[in-house]
C-alpha positions, 0 to 999 in steps of 0.5 A: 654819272660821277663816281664816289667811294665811301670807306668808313668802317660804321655800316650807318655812316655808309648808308647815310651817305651812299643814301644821300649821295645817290639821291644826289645822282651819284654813283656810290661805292662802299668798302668797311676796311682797306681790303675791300677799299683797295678791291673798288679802286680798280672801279676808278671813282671820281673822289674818295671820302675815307675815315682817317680811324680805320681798323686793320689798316689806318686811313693815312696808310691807306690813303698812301696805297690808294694814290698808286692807283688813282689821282682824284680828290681824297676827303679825309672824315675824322672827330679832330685834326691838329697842324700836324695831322693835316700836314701828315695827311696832306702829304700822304696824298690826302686833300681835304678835311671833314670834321666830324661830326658834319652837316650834309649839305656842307659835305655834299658843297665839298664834294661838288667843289672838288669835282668842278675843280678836277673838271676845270684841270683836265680842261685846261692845255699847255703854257710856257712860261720860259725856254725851261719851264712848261706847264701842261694843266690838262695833264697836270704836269710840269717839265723843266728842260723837258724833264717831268717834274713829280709834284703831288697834287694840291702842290700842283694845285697850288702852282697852278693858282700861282701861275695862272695869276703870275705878279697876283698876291695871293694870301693864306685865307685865299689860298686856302679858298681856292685850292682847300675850298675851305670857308675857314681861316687858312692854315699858314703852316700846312700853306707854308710846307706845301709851298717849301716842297714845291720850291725845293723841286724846282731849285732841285731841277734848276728853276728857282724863284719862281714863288716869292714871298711877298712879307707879311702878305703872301706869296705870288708867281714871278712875272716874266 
């Protein structure tokens, strides 16, 4: 049984959705503030959905402390977002975006997307790609000169969409489809800052190149 945990500081929000998520056949845990969000971490949920407007400590900070602790996906609730806010977001750890207010059904499509593509990670083993440069998707790491490189974990995601398909074009809209799940047009500056971080850790270890740009179109992994 999967484990979520739902941080929102509206008692009704709660209950809306431990109500419909454990009808669902899931485990829910609540917690109306960081402190008690903090407290159910230690219980290891599969996925987090966490209110950005939390009293006390907000949800970007919040989200910040959480990743500590665990790996899995984490769903931002909030009333409005702008290109700033998600990459703010993104980059504090975050991987998704639920507008409130939201249908239930589309949250709970959300949900299960997330968790099949956290299945298909842990399933996956090992390539390597050059003397240089490995991939371990199983454990969602990637090596240089045997060196582990940090990368969050939608960067990640996004080189393992690449590398998978090395020499295929992808575009923001798929993109985002695939590591966002979004069924909305992609966000090219948030695709576009994901994709600069991950290009400035590797030409920090010395592996370059390695994403191109295709102009006008895309971006793709280099073929070997």
């Amino acid at each position: 049984m999967k484990k979520l945990l739902v941080i929102d500081d509206e008692a009704d929000l709660r209950k809306l959705l431990t109500d419909y998520f454990e009808i669902n056949g899931y485990f829910v845990m609540t917690a109306r503030n960081g402190t008690e969000a903090l407290r159910q971490i230690e219980n290891k949920p599969d996925l987090v959905l966490l209110d950005i407007n939390m009293p006390e400590l907000n949800g970007l900070e919040l989200c910040r402390k959480i990743r500590r602790f665990v790996s899995c996906p984490i769903l931002f609730l909030t009333a409005r977002v702008e290109d700033a806010d998600k990459i703010a977001g993104f980059q504090a750890g975050g991987d998704d975006y639920i507008l409130k207010p939201f249908s239930i059904h589309e949250l709970g499509a959300r949900v299960e997307a997330h968790l099949r593509r956290e299945m298909r990670s842990q399933n996956k083993t090992s390539i390597k790609f050059s003397e240089d440069l490995v991939i371990d998707y199983s454990a969602r790491t990637l090596f240089i000169h045997d060196e582990p490189i940090s990368l969050a974990k939608k960067e990640f995601d996004i080189v393992e969409l690449f590398s998978t398909h090395p020499g295929m074009v992808f575009d923001k809209e798929h993109i985002y489809e695939k590591v966002w799940g979004l069924g909305e047009e992609g966000d090219g500056s948030v695709i576009a800052e994901h994709i600069r971080r991950i290009r400035a850790k590797l030409k920090e270890h010395g592996c370059e190149n390695m994403i191109e740009t295709v102009w006008g179109v895309g971006y793709k992994w280099r073929k070997s």
